[in-house]
PDB file of N, H, CA, C and O in Angstrom:
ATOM      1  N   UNK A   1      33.790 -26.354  32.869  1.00  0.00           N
ATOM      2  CA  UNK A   1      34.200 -25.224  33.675  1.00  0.00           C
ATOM      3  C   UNK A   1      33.368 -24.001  33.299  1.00  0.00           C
ATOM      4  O   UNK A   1      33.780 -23.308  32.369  1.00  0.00           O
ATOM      5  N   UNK A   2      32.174 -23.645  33.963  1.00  0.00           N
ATOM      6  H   UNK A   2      31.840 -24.209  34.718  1.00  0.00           H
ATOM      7  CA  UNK A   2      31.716 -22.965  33.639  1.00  0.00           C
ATOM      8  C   UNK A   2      31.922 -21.638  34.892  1.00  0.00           C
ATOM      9  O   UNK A   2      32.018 -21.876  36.096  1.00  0.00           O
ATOM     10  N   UNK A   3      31.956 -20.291  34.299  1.00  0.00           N
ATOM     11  H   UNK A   3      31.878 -20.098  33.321  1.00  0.00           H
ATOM     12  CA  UNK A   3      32.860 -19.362  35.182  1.00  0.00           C
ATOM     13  C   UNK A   3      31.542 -18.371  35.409  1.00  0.00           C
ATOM     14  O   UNK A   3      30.840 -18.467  34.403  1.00  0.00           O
ATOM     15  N   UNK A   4      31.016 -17.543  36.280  1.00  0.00           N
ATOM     16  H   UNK A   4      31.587 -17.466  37.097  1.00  0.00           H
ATOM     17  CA  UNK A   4      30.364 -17.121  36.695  1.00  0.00           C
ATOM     18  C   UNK A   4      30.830 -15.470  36.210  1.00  0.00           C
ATOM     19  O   UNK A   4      29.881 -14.769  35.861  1.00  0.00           O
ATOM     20  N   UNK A   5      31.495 -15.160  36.192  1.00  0.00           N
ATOM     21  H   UNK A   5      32.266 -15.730  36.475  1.00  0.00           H
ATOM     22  CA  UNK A   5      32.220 -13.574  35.411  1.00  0.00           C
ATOM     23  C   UNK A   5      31.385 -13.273  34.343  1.00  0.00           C
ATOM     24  O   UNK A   5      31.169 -14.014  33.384  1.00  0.00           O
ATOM     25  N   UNK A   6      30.877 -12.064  34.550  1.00  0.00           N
ATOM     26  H   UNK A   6      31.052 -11.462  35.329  1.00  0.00           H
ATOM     27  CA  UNK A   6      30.100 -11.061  33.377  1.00  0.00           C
ATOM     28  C   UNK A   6      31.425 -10.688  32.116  1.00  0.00           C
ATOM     29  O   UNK A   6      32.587 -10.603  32.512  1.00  0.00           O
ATOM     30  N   UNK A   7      31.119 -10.507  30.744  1.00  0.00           N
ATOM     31  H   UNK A   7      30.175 -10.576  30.422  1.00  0.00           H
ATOM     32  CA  UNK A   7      32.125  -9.828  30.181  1.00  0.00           C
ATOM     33  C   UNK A   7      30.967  -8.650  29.943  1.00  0.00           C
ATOM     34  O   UNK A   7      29.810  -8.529  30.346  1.00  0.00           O
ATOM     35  N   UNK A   8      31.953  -7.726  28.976  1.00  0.00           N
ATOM     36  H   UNK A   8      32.893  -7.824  28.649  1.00  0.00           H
ATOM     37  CA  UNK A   8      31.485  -6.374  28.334  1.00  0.00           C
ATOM     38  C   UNK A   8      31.599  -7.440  27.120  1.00  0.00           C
ATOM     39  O   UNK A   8      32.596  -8.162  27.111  1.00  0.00           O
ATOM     40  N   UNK A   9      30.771  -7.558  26.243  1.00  0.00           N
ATOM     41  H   UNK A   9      29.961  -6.972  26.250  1.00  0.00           H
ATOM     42  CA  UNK A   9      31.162  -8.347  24.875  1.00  0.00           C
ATOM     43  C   UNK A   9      30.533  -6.741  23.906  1.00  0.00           C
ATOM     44  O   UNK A   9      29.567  -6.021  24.161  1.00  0.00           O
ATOM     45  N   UNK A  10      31.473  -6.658  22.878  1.00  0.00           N
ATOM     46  H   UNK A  10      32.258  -7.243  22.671  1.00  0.00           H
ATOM     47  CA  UNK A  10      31.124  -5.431  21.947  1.00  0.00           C
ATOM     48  C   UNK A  10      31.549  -6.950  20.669  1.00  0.00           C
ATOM     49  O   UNK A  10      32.412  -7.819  20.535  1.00  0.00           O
ATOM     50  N   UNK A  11      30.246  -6.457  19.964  1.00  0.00           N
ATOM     51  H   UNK A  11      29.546  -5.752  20.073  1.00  0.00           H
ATOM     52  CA  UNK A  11      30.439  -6.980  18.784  1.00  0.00           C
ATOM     53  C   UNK A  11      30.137  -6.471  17.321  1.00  0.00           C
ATOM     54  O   UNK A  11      28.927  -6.322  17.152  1.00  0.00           O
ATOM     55  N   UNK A  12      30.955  -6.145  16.147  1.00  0.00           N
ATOM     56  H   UNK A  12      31.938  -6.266  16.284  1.00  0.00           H
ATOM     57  CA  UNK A  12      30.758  -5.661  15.161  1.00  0.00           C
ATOM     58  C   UNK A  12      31.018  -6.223  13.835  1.00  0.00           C
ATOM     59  O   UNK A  12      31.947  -6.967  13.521  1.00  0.00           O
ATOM     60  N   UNK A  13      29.670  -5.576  12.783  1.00  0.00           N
ATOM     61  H   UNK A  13      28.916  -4.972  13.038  1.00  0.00           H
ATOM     62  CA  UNK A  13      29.629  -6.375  12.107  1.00  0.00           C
ATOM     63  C   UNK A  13      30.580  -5.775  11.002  1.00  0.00           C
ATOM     64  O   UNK A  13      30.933  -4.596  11.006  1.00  0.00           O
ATOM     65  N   UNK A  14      31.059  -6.946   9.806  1.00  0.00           N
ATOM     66  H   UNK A  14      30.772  -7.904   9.803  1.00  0.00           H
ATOM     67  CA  UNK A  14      32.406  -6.469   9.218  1.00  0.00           C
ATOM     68  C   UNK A  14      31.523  -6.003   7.637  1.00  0.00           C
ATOM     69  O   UNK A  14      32.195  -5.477   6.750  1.00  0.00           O
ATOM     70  N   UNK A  15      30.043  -6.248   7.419  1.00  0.00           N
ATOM     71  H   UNK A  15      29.497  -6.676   8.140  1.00  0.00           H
ATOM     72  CA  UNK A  15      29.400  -6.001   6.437  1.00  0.00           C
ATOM     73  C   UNK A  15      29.005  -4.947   6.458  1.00  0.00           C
ATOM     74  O   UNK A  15      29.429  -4.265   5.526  1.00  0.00           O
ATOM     75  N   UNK A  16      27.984  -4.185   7.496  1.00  0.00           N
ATOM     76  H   UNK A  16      27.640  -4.740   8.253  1.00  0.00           H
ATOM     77  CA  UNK A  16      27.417  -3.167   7.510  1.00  0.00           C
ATOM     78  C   UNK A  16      27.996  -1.825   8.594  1.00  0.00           C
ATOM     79  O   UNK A  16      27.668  -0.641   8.510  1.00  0.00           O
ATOM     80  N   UNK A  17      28.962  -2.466   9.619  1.00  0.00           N
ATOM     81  H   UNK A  17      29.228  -3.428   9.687  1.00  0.00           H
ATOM     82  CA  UNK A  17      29.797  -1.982  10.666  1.00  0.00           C
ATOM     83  C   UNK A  17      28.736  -1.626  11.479  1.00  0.00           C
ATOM     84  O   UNK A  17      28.998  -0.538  11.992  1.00  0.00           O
ATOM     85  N   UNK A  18      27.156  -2.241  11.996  1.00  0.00           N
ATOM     86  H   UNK A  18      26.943  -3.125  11.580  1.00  0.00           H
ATOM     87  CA  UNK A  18      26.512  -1.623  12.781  1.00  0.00           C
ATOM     88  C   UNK A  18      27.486  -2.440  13.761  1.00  0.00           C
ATOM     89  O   UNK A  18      28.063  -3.478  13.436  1.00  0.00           O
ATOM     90  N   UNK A  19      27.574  -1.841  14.949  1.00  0.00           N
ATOM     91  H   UNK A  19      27.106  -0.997  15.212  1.00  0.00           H
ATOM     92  CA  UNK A  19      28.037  -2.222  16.883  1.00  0.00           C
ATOM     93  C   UNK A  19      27.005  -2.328  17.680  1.00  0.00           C
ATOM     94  O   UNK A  19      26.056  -1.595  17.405  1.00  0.00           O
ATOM     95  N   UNK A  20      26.897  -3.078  18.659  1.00  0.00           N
ATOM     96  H   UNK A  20      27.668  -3.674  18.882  1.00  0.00           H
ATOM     97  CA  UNK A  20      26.489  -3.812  19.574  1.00  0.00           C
ATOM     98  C   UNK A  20      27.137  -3.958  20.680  1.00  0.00           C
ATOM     99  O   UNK A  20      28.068  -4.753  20.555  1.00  0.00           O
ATOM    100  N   UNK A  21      27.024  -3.514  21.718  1.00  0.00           N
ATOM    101  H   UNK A  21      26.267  -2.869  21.819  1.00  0.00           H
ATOM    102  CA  UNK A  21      27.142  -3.687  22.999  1.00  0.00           C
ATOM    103  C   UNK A  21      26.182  -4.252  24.061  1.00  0.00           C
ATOM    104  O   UNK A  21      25.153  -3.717  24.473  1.00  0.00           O
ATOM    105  N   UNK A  22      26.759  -5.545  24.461  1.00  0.00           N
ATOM    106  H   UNK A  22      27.595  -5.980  24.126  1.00  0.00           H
ATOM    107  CA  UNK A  22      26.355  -6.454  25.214  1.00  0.00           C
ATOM    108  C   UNK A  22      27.055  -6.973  26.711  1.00  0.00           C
ATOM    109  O   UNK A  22      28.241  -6.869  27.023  1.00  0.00           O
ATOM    110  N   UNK A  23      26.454  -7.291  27.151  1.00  0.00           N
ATOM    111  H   UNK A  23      25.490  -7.375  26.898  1.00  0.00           H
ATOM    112  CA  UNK A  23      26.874  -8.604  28.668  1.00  0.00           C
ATOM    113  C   UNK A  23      26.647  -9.994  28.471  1.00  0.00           C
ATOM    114  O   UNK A  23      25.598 -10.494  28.064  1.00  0.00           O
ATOM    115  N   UNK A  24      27.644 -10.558  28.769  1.00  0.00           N
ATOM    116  H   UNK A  24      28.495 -10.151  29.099  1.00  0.00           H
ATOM    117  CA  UNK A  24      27.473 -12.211  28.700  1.00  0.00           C
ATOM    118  C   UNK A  24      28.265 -13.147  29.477  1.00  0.00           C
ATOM    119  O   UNK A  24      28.734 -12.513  30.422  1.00  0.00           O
ATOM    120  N   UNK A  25      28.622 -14.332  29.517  1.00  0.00           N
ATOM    121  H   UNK A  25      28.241 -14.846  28.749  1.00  0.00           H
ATOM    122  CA  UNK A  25      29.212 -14.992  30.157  1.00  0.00           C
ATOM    123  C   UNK A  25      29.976 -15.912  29.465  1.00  0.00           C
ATOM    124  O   UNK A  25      29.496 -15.935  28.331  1.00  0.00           O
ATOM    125  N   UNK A  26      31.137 -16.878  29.545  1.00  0.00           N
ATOM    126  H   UNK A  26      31.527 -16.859  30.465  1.00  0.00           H
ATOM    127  CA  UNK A  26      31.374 -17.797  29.287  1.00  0.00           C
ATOM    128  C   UNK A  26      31.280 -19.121  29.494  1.00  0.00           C
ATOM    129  O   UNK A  26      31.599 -19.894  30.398  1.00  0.00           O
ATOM    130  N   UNK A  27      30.702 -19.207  28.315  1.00  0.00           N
ATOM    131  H   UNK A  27      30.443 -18.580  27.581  1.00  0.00           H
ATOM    132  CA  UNK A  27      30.592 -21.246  28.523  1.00  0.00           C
ATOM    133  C   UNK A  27      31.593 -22.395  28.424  1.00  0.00           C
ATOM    134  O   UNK A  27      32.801 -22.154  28.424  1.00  0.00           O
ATOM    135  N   UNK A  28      31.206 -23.404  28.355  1.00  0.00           N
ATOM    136  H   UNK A  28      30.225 -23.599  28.354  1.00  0.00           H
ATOM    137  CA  UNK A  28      32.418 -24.571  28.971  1.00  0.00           C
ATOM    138  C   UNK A  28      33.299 -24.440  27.583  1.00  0.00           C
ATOM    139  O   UNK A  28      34.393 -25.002  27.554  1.00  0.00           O
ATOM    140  N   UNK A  29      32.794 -23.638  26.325  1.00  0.00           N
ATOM    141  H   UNK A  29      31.904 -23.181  26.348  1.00  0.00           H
ATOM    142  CA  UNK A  29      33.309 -24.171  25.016  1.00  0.00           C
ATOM    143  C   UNK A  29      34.209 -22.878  24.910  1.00  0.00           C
ATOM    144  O   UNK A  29      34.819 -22.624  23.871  1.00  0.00           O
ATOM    145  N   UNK A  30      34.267 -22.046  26.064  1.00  0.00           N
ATOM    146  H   UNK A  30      33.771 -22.252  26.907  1.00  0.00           H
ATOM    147  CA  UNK A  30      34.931 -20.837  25.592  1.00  0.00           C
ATOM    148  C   UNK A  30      34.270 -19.752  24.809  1.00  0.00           C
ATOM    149  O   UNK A  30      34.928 -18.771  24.464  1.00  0.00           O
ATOM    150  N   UNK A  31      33.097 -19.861  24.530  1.00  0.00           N
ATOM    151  H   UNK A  31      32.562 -20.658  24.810  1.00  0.00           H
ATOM    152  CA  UNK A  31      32.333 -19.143  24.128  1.00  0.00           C
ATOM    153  C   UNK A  31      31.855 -17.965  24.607  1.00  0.00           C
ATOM    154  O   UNK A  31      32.150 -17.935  25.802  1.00  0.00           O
ATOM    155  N   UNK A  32      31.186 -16.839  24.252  1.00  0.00           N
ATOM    156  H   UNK A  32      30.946 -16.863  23.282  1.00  0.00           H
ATOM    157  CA  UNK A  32      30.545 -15.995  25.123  1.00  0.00           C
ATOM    158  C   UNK A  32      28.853 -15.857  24.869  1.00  0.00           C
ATOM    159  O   UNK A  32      28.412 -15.359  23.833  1.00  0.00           O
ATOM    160  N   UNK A  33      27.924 -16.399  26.025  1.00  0.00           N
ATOM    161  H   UNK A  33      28.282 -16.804  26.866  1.00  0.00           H
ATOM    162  CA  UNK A  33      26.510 -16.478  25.634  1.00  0.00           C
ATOM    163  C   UNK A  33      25.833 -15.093  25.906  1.00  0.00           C
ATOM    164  O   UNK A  33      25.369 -14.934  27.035  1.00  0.00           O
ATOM    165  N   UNK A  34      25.763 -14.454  25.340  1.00  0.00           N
ATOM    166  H   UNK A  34      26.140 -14.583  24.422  1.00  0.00           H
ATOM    167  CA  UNK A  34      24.901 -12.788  25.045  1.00  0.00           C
ATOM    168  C   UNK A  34      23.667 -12.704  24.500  1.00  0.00           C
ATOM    169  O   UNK A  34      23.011 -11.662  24.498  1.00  0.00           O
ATOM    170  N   UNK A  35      23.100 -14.314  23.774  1.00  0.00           N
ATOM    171  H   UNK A  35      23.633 -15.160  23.775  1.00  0.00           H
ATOM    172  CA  UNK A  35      21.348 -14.257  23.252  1.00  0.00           C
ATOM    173  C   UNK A  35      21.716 -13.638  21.797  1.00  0.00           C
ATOM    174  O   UNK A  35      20.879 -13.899  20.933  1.00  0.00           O
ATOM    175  N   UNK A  36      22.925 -12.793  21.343  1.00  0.00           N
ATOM    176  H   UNK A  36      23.605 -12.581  22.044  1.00  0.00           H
ATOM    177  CA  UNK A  36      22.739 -12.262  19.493  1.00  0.00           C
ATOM    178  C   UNK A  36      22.909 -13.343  19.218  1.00  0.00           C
ATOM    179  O   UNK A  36      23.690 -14.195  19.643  1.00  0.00           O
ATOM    180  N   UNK A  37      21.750 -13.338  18.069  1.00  0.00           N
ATOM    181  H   UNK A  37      21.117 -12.646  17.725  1.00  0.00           H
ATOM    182  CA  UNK A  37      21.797 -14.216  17.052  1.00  0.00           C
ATOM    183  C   UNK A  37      22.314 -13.716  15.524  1.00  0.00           C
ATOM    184  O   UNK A  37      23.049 -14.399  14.811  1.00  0.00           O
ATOM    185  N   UNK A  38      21.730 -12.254  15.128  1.00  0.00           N
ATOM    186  H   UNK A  38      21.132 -11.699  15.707  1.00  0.00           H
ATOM    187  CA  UNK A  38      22.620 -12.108  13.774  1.00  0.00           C
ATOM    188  C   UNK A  38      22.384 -10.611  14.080  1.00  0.00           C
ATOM    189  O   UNK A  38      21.787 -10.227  15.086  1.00  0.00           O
ATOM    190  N   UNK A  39      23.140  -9.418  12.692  1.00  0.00           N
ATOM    191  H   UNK A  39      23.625  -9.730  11.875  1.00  0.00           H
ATOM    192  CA  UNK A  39      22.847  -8.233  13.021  1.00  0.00           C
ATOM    193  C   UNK A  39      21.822  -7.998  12.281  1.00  0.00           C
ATOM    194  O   UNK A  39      21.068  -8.798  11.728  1.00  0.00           O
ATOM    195  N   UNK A  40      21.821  -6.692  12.292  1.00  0.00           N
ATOM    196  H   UNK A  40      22.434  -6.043  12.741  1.00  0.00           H
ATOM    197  CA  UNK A  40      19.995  -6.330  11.655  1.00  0.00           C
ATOM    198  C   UNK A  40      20.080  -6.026   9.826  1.00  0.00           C
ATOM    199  O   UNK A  40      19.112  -5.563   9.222  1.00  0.00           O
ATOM    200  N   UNK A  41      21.374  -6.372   9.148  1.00  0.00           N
ATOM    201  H   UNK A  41      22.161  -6.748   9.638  1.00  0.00           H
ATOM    202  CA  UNK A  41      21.555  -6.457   8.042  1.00  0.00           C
ATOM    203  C   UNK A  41      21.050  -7.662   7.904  1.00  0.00           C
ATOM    204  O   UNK A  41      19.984  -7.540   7.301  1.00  0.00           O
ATOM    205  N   UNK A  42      21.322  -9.049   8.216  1.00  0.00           N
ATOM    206  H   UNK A  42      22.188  -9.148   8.705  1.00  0.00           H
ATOM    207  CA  UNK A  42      21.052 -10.407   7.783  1.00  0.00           C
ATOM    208  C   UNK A  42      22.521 -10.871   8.538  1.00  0.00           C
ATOM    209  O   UNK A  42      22.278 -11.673   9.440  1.00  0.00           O
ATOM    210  N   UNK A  43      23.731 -10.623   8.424  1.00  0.00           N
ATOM    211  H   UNK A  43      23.929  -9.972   7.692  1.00  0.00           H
ATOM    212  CA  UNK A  43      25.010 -11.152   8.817  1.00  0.00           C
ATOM    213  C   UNK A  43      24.819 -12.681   9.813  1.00  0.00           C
ATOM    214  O   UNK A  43      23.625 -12.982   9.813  1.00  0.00           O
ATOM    215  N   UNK A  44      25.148 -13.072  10.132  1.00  0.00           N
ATOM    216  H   UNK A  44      26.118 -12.827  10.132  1.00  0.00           H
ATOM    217  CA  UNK A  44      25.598 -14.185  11.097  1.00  0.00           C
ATOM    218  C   UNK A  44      27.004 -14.717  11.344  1.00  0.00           C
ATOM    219  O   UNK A  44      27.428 -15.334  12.321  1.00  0.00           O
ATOM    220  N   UNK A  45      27.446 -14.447  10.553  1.00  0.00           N
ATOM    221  H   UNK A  45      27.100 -13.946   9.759  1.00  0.00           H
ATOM    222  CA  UNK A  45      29.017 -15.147  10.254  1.00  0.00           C
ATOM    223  C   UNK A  45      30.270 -14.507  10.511  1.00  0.00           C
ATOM    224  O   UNK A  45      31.209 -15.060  11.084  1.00  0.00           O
ATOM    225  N   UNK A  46      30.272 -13.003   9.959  1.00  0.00           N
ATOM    226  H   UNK A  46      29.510 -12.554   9.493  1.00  0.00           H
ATOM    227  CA  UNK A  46      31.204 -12.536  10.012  1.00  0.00           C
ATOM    228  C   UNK A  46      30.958 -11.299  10.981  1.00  0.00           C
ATOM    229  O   UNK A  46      30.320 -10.272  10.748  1.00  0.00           O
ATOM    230  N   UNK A  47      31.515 -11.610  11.921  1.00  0.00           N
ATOM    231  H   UNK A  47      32.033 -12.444  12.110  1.00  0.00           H
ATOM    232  CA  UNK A  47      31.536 -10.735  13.137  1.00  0.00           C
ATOM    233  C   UNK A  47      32.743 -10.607  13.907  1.00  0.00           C
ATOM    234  O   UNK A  47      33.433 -11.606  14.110  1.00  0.00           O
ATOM    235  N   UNK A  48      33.061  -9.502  14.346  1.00  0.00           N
ATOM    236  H   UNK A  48      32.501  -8.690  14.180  1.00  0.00           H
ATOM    237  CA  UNK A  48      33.984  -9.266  15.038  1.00  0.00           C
ATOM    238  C   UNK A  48      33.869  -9.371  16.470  1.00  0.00           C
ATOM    239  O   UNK A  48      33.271  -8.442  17.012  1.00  0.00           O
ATOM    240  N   UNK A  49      34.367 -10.421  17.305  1.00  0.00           N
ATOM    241  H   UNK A  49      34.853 -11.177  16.865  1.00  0.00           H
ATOM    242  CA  UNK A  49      33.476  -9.848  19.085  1.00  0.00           C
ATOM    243  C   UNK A  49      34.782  -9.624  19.725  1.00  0.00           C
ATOM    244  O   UNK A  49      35.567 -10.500  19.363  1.00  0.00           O
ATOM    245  N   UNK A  50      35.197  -8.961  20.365  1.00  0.00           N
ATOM    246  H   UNK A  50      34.559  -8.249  20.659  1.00  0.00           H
ATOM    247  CA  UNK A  50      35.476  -8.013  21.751  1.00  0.00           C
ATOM    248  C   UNK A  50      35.022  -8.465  23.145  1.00  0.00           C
ATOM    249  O   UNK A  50      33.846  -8.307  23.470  1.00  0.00           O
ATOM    250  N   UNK A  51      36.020  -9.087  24.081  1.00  0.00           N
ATOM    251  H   UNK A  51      36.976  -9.215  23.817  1.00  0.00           H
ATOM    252  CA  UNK A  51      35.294  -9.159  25.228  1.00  0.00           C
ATOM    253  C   UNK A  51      36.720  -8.856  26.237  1.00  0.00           C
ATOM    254  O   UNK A  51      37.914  -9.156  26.250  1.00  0.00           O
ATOM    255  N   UNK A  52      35.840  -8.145  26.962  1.00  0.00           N
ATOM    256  H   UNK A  52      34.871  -7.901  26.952  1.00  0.00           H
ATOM    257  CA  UNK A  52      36.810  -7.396  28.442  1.00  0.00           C
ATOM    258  C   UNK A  52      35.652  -7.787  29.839  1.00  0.00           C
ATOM    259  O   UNK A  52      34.477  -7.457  30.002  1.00  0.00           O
ATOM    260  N   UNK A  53      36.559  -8.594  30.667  1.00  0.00           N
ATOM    261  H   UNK A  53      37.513  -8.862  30.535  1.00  0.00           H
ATOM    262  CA  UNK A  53      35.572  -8.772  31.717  1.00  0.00           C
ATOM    263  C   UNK A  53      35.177  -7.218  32.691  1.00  0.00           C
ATOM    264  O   UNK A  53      35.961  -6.269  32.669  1.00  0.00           O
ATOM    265  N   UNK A  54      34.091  -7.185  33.360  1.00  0.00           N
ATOM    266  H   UNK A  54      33.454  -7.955  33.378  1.00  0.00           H
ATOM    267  CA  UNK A  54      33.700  -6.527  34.299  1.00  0.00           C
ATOM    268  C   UNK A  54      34.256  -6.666  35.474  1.00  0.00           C
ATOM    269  O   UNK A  54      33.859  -5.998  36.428  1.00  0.00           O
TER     270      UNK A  54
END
C-alpha cells in the first residue's frame, strides 16, 4: 500500500539537537522516505521524526 500523500517530516537529533525539515512520503513499511541518511554530527540512530501530512 503505497500512499501518494506528501508529509512535513521534521526530524531531530537527540545528540546534537540540530533540526531538519523535510518532505517525504510513505512506504509500504510505514516508513517515511525523505533521502536523510544521518545528521551532520555523525548520528544515525537516535532521532526523533515528526510527521504531519500536507
Amino acid at each position: 500500500m503505497i500512499t501518494n500523500k506528501r508529509y512535513r517530516i521534521v526530524i531531530r537529533c537527540s545528540q546534537c539537537g540540530e533540526k531538519y525539515i523535510l518532505r517525504g512520503r510513505q512506504n509500504e513499511q510505514g516508513e517515511y522516505e525523505t533521502g536523510f541518511k544521518r545528521c551532520v554530527c555523525g548520528n544515525e540512530a537516535h532521532l526523533h521524526v515528526d510527521a504531519t501530512p500536507e
